[in-house]
LUMTOR-818869 format. One line per field, with one value per residue (C-alpha): residue number from 1; chain; x, y, z. Coordinates in steps of 0.2 Angstrom, whole numbers, padded with zeros to 4 digits. Layout:
// residues N
seq = [NUM,...]
mol = [A,...]
east = [X,...]
north = [Y,...]
up = [Z,...]
***
This chain:
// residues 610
seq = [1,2,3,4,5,6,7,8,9,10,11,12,13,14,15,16,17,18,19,20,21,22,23,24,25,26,27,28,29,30,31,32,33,34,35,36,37,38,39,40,41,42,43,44,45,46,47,48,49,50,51,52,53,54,55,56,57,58,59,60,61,62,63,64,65,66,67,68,69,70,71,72,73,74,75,76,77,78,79,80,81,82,83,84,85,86,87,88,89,90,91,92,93,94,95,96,97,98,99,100,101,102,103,104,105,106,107,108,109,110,111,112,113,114,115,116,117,118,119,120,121,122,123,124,125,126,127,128,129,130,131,132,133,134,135,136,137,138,139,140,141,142,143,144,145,146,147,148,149,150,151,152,153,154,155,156,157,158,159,160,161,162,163,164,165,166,167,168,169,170,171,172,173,174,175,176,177,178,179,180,181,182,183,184,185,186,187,188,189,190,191,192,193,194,195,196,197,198,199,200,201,202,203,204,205,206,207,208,209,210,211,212,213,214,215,216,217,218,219,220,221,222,223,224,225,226,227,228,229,230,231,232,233,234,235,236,237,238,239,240,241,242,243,244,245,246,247,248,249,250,251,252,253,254,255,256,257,258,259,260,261,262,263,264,265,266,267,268,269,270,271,272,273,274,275,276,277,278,279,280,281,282,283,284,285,286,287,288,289,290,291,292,293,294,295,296,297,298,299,300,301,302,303,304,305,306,307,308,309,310,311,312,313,314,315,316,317,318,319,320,321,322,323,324,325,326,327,328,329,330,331,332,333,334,335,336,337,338,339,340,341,342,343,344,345,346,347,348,349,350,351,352,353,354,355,356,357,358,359,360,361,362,363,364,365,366,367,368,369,370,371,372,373,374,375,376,377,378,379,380,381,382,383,384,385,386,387,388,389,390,391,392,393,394,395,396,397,398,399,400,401,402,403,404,405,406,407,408,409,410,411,412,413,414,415,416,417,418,419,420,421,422,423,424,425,426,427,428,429,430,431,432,433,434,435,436,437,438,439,440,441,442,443,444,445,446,447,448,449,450,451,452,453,454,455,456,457,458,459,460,461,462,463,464,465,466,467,468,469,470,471,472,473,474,475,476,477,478,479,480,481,482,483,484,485,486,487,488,489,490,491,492,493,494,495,496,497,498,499,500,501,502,503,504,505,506,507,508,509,510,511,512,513,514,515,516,517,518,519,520,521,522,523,524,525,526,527,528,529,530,531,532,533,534,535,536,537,538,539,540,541,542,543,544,545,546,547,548,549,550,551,552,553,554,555,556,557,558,559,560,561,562,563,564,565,566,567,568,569,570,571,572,573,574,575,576,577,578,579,580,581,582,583,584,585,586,587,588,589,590,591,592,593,594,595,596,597,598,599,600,601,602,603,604,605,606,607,608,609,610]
mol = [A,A,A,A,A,A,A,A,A,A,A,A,A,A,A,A,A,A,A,A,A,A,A,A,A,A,A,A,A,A,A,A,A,A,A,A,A,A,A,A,A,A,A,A,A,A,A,A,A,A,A,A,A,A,A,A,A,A,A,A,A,A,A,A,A,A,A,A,A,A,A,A,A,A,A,A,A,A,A,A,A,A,A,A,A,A,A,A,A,A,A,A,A,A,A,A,A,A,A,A,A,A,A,A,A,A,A,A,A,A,A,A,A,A,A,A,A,A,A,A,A,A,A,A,A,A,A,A,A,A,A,A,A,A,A,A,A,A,A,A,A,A,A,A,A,A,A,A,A,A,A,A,A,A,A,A,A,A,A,A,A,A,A,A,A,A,A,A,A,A,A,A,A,A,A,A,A,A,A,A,A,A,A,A,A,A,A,A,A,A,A,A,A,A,A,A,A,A,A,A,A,A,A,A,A,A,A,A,A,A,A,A,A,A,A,A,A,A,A,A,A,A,A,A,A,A,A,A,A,A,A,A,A,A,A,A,A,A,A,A,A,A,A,A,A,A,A,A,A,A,A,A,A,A,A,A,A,A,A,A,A,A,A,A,A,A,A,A,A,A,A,A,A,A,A,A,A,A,A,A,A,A,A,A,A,A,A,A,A,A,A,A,A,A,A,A,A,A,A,A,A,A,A,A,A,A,A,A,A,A,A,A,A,A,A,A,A,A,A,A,A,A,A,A,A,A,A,A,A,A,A,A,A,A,A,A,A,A,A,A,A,A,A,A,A,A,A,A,A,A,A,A,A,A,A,A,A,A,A,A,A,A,A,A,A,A,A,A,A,A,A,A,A,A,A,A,A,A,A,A,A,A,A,A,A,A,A,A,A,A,A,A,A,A,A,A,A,A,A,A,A,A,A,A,A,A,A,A,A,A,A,A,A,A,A,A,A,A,A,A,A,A,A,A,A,A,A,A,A,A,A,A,A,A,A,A,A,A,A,A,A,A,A,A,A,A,A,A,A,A,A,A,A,A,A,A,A,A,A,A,A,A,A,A,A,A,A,A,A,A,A,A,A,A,A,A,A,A,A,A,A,A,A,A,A,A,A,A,A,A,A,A,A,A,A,A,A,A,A,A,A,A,A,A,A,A,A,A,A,A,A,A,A,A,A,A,A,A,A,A,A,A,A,A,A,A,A,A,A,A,A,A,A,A,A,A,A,A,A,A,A,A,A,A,A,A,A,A,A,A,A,A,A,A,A,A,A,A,A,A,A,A,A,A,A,A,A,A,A,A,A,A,A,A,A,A,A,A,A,A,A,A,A,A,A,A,A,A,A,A,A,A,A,A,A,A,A,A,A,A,A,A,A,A,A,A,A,A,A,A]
east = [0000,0005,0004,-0005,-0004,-0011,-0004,-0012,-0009,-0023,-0020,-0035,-0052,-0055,-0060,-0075,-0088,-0094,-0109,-0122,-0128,-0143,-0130,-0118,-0132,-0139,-0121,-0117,-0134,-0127,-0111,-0113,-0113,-0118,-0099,-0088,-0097,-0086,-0094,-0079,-0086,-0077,-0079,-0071,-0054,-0044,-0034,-0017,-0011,0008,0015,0017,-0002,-0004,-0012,-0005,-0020,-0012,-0010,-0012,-0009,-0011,-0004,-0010,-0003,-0006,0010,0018,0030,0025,0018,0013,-0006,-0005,-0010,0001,0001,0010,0008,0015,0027,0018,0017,0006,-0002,0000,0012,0023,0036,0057,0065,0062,0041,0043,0033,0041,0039,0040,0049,0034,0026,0022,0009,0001,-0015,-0022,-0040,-0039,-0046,-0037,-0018,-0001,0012,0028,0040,0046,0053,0069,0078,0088,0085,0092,0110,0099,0087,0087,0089,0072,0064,0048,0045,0027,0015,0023,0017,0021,0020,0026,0036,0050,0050,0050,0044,0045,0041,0040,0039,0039,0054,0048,0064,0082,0099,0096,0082,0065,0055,0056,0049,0061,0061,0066,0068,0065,0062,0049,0035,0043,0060,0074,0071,0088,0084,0090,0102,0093,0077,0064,0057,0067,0066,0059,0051,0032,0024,0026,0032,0048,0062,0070,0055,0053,0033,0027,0034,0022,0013,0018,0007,0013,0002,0005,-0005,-0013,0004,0016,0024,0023,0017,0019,0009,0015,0012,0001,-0006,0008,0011,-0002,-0005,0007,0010,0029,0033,0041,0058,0056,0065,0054,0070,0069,0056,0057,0054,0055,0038,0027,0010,0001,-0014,-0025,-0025,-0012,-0019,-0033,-0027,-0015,-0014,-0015,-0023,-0028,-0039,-0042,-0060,-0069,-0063,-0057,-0044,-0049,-0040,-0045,-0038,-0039,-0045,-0044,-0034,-0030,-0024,-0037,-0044,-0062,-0066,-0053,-0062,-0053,-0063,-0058,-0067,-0062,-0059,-0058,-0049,-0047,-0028,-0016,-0011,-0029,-0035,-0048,-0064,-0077,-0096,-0102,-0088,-0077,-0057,-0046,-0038,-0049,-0049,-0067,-0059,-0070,-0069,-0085,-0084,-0080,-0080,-0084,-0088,-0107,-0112,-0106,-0091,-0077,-0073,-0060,-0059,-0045,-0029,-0033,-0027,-0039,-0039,-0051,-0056,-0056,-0073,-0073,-0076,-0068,-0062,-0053,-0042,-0040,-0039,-0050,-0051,-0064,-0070,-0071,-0052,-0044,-0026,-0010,-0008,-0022,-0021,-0007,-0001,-0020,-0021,-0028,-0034,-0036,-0053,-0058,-0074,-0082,-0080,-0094,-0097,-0113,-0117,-0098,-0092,-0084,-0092,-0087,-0101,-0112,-0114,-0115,-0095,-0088,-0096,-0098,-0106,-0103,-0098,-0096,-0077,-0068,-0064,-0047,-0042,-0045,-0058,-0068,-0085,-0090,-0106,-0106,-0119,-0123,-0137,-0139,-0142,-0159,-0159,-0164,-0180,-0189,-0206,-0216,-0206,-0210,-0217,-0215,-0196,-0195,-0188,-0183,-0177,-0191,-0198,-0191,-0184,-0180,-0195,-0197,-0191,-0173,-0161,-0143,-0129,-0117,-0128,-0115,-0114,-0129,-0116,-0112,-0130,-0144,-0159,-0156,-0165,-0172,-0156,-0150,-0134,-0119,-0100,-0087,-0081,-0063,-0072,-0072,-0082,-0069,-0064,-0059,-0059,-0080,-0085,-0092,-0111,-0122,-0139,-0152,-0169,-0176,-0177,-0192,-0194,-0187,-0180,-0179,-0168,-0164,-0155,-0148,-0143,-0129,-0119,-0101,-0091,-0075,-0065,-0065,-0045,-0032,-0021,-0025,-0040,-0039,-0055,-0066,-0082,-0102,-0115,-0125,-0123,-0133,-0129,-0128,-0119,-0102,-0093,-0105,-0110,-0113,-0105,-0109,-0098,-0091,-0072,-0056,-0042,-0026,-0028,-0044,-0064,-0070,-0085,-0081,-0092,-0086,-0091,-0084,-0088,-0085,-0082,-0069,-0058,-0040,-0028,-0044,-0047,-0063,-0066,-0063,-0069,-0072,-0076,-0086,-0087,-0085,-0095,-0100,-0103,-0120,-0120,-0134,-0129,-0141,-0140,-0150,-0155,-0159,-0158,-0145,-0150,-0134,-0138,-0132,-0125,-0137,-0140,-0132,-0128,-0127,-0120,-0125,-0120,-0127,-0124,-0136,-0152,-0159,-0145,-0134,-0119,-0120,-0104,-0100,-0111,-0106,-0112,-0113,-0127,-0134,-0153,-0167,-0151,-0156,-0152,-0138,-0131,-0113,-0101,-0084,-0064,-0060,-0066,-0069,-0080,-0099,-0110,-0129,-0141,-0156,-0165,-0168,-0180,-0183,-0190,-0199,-0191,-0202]
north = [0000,0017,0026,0045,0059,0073,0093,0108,0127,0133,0131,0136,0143,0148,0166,0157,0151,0132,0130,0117,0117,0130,0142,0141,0145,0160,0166,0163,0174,0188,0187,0190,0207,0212,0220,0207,0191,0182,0179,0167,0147,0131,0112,0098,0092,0111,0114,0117,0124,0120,0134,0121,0119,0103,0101,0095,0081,0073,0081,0066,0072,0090,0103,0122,0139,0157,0165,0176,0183,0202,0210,0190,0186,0171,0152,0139,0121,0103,0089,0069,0065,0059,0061,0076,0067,0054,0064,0067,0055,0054,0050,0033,0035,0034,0043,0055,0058,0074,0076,0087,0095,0116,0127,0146,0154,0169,0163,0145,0140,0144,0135,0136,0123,0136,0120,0106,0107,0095,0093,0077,0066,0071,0062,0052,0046,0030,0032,0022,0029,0042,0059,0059,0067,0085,0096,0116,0124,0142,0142,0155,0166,0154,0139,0122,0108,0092,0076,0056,0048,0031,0023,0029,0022,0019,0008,0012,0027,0043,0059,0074,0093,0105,0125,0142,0160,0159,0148,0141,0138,0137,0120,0117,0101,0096,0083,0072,0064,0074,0057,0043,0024,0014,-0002,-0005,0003,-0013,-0025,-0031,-0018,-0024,-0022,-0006,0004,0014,0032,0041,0055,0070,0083,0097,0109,0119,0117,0135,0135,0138,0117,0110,0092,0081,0067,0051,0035,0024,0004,-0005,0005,0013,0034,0042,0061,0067,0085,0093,0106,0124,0125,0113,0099,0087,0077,0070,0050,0050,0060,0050,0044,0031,0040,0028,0010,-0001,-0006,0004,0024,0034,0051,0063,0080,0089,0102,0114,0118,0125,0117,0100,0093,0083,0070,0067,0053,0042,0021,0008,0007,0022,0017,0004,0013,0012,0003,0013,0014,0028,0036,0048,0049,0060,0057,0071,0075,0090,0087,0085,0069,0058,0048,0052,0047,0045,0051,0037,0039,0024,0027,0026,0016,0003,-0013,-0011,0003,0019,0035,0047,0049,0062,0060,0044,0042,0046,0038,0052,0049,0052,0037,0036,0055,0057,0063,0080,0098,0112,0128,0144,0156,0176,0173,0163,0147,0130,0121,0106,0101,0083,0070,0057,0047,0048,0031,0036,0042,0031,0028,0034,0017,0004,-0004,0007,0025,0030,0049,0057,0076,0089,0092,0106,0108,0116,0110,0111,0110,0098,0092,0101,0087,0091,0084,0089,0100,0096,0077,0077,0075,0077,0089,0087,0102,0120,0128,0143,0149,0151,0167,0167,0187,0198,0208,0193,0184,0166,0166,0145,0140,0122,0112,0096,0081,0072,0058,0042,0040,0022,0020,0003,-0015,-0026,-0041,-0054,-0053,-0051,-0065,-0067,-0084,-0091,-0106,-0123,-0121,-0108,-0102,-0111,-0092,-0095,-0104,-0109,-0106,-0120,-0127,-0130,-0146,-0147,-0144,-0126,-0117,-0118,-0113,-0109,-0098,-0087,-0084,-0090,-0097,-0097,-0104,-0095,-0107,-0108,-0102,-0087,-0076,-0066,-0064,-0080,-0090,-0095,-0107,-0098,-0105,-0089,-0090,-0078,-0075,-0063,-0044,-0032,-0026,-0007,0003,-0003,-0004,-0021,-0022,-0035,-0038,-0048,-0056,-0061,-0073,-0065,-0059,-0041,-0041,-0051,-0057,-0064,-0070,-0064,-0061,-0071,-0063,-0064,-0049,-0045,-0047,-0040,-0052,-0054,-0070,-0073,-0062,-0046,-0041,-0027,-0032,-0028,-0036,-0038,-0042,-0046,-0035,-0042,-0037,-0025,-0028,-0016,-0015,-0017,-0011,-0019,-0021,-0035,-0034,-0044,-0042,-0027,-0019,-0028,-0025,-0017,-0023,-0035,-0031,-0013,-0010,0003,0004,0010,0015,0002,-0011,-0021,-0036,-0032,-0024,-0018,-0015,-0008,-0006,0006,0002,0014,0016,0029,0046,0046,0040,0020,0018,0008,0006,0016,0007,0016,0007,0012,0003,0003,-0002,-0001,-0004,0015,0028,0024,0030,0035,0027,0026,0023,0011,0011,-0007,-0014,-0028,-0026,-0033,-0045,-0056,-0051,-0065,-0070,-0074,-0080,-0086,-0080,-0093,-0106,-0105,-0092,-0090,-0078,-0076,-0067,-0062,-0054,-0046,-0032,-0026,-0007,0003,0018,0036]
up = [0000,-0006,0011,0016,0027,0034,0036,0041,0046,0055,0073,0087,0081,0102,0095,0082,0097,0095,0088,0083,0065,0069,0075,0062,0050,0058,0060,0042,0038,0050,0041,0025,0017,-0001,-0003,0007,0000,-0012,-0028,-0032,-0035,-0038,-0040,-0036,-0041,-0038,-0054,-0053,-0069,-0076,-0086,-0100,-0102,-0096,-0075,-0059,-0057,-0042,-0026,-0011,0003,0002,0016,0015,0022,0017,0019,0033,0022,0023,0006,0003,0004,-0006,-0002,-0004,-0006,-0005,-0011,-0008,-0019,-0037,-0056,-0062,-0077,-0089,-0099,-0084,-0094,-0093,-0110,-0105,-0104,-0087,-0074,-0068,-0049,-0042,-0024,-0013,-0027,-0023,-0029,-0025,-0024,-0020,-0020,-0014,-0030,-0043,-0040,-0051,-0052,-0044,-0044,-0032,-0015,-0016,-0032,-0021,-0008,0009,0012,0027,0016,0005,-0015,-0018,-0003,-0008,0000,0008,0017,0017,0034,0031,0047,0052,0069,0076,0062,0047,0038,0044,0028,0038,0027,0030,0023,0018,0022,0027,0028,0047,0039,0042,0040,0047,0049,0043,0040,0031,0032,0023,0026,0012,0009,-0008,-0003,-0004,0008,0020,0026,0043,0040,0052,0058,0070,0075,0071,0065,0077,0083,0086,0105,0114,0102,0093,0095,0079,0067,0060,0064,0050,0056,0043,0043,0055,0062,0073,0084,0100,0114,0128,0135,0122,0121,0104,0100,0085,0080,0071,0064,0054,0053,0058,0076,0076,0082,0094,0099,0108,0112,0099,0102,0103,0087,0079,0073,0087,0097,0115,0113,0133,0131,0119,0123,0111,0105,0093,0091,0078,0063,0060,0057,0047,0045,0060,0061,0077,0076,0094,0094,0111,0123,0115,0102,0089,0082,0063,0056,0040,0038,0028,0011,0001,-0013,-0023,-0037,-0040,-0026,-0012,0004,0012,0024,0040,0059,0075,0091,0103,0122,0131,0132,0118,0123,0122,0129,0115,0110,0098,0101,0107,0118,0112,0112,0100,0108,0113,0105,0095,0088,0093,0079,0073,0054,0046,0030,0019,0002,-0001,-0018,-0032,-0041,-0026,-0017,-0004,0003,0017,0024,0027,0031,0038,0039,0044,0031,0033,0036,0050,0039,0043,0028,0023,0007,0005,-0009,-0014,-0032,-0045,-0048,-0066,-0069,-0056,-0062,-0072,-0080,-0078,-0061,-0055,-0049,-0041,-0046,-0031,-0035,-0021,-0015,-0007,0004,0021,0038,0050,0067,0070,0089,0093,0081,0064,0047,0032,0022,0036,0034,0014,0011,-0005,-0016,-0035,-0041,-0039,-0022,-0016,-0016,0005,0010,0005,0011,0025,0024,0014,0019,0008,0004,0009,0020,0028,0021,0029,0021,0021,0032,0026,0035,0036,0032,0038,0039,0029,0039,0026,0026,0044,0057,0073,0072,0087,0076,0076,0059,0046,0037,0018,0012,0017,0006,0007,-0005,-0001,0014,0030,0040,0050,0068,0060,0060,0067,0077,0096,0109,0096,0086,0071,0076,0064,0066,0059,0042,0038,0023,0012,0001,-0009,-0026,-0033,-0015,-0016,-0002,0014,0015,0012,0022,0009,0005,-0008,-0005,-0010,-0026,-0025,-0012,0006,0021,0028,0049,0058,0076,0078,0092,0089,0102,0095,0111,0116,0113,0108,0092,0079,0075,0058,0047,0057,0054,0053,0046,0032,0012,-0002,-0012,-0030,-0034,-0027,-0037,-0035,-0018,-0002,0013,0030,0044,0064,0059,0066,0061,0069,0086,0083,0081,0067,0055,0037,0024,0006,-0010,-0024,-0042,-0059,-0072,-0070,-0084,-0086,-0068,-0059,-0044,-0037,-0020,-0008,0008,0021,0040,0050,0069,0083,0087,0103,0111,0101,0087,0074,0057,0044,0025,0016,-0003,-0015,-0036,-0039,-0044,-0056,-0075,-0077,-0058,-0053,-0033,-0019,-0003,0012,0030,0047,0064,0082,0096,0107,0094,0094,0090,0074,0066,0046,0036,0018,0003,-0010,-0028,-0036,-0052,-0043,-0046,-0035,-0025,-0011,0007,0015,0031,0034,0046,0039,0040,0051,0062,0081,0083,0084,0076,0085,0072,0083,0071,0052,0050,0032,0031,0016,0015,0015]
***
């Protein structure tokens, strides 16, 4: 996996009050002004023009400062380090790949390609080693370009820095690492943790922090120097759980810091699941947790999302920056894939595009265009200088409301055998399911259901004709903790055939318990992939999960699919939306991944929809 980061430059927003989604819109209606509005718009992906014509369509990653540099009011920009486009070639026809690329603005619309950070590698870094996630921060009276070295000749990665009196260089770099290779919190001191993905913020009383890390080692956070070049290791705390985040950014809003951070796999074209959620603590240092209040750290991985992909043509938003407009306005830049333009070559570099879109404060939790994500039409442009308002104003989504259930497809498992509706693909021995205290009960099959591994048993019945929403409540035997366990699982197919389905699960991830929400689909075009997933916020010992069917409002995309989870049967979390063709499918049962584990299905409830 091509790994991602997160940068910002906007520190605390303790002069902008927190306020609940009625409040930020009657403070957007007080704020704007016929001669301050910006009339400026913009949609999604930002262009950043090159002065030979051609477009930088490719900026994972991004980092975003307006200058301190006196007589300088313009933005700036930087990206991982990636081709610009397909005709980005050596002499060779190779892609060429550009060390942190950097572009201005004065709008934060309209961008232009002003050149690369680093020509060469630093001496400390590996030849073959990439440049990621560049961090522009503006400490002690000049610029601060932090960046994650994937691998160095200390072996392992690293996170260094660079220098400048001006937001486009000249870079001095260092000459050494701010946080160095290391081994895993806790476990082998010879293996290298991913050391990805630095984020730096100073706290009410003056100390700064920076934030590290990725899957393997999962999210820590040391004090960071006065000068910005070295961290503490003495100091660090362990922030979120291994094997579930990348991609740090803290945000100080009220009273709290909120930890935004990305999931899943970044970097899977069509079907990329990257998705982002928060956490939040009233100390730098964590603990945090989620709304439900669920920690990062715990092993049923707590996180509120934040942004997922919603069904239009982005999938797989995350790693952000954010920043506060002239106005007052939060915004983020982030990248996502457009499922329809996925890669530079087929089935390889991903092109991830920056996206731009507002940051809203619902319930004192952020969402990204108050809970509608990635936009894909035309939005009003930030405030990008002083003296500006933006004439953006949050619109909630519509919640997906459900109408009657549908009594027909309903069970709660009580009889003495399934009802005639039910059929088995692949029917299991008759120790594995059964009937038992009003649940279905379900071992766990060394089994699979994934791509050309077909032969988990799938328990399914037929689904109502048109739009519906279909819950289960399921219990999973899998411990609350522990390694590794990897992918027992039980929960909820929309299934098409083998090779085409919506998946809804309680997984085992290594040591963690998460929801994965994927989707697998054949026929694809030549070195495309089959199968991406997502996740979703934590489960229980109980846990409800929902999918919420409805034919696409996009031409020829047949169905959206839209996850939620509970876990207490009445308040549920909104994840991702995936797009698949799969018609009038049957609703499926599983539990497979591995055996020695129970799954209990208590009950299935199918919904109309109003």
């Amino acid at each position: 996996m091509h790994p991602s980061s997160t940068t910002r430059s906007s520190r605390s927003r303790a002069a902008w009050p927190m306020l609940g989604l009625v409040g930020l819109l009657s403070a957007c209606n007080t704020l704007q002004t016929p001669d301050k509005t910006v009339k400026l718009t913009y949609s999604n992906p930002l262009t950043i023009k090159k002065a030979d014509g051609t477009r930088v369509e490719s900026c994972a990653d991004p980092a975003v400062i307006q200058s301190r540099t006196p007589g300088d009011t313009n933005w700036y920009l930087y990206c991982t380090t990636d081709p610009h486009n397909t005709k980005d070639v050596d002499a060779n026809n190779n892609l060429n790949f550009h060390l942190i690329s950097m572009a201005k603005s004065p709008d934060l619309v309209n961008w232009t390609y002003i050149g690369d950070a680093f020509t060469t590698k630093p001496d400390w870094v590996k030849d073959d080693a990439g440049l990621w996630a560049p961090n522009i921060e503006y400490l002690n009276g000049k610029y601060y370009l932090y960046y994650t070295a994937s691998d160095t000749k200390a072996r392992g990665s690293a996170i260094g820095v660079a220098t400048s009196t001006s937001p486009t260089g000249p870079w001095t770099d260092s000459g050494t690492p701010v946080v160095e290779p290391q081994g895993p919190p806790g476990g082998n001191p010879d293996d290298r943790r991913w050391v990805f993905d630095s984020e730096v913020i100073t706290d009410d009383a003056g100390q700064n922090w920076m934030y590290y890390g990725s899957y393997f080692g999962g999210i820590s956070v040391r004090k960071l120097s006065a000068d910005g070049l070295k961290t503490d290791a003495a100091t660090q705390k362990e922030v979120a759980i291994d094997n579930r985040y990348e991609g740090a950014q803290v945000v100080k809003h009220g009273g709290f810091y909120y930890l935004m951070l990305s999931a899943a796999n970044c970097c899977n074209g069509p079907l990329t699941g990257y998705s982002m959620f928060t956490g939040r603590s009233a100390s730098p240092t964590g603990p945090f947790v989620d709304k439900e209040g669920v920690s990062l750290l715990d092993p049923r991985t707590g996180g509120t999302p934040l942004i997922s992909m919603n069904g239009n043509r982005w999938v797989g938003p995350g790693h952000n920056a954010v920043f506060t407009d002239a106005g007052g306005q939060d915004w983020t830049m982030y990248h996502a894939i457009d499922l329809n333009d996925p890669y530079f070559t087929p089935g390889g570099v991903n092109k991830r595009p920056v996206l731009l879109d507002p940051l809203d404060w619902v319930d004192e939790w952020p969402t990204v265009r108050a809970g509608n994500w990635a936009s894909d039409s035309v939005m009003p442009a930030p405030a990008a200088q002083a003296g500006q308002l933006s004439a953006y104003k949050p619109n909630p989504p519509k919640p997906d409301v459900l109408g009657n259930t549908l009594s027909a497809f309903n069970d709660d498992f009580s009889g003495p055998a399934l009802a005639p509706r039910w059929t088995w693909v692949r029917p299991p021995a008759a120790a594995e399911a059964g009937l038992e205290n009003g649940a279905l009960r379900f071992a766990t099959q060394p089994a699979d259901l994934f791509e050309n591994s077909n032969n988990a048993s799938v328990l399914t019945q037929n689904a109502p004709a048109g739009d519906y929403a279909v819950d289960i409540k399921l219990q999973s035997d899998l411990p609350d903790e522990g390694c590794c366990f990897n992918y027992a699982q039980g929960g909820l197919l929309i299934y098409g055939d083998d090779d085409n389905f919506i998946k809804l699960g309680v997984t085992s991830i290594w040591n963690t318990r998460q929801i994965e929400f994927a989707k697998e689909q054949n026929p694809v075009a030549d070195k495309f992939p089959r199968y991406g997933n997502t996740v979703l916020s934590a489960p229980g010992r109980e846990t409800w999960l929902r999918i919420v069917r409805r034919a696409s409002s996009v031409a020829g995309a047949g169905e959206t699919y839209t996850a939620y989870s509970s876990r207490d049967g009445m308040s549920w979390t909104k994840g991702g939306t995936w797009t698949h063709k799969l018609g009038q499918a049957k609703i499926g049962l599983f539990s497979m991944g591995g055996a020695g584990f129970t799954s209990r299905f208590d009950s299935v409830r199918v919904y109309s929809l109003k």
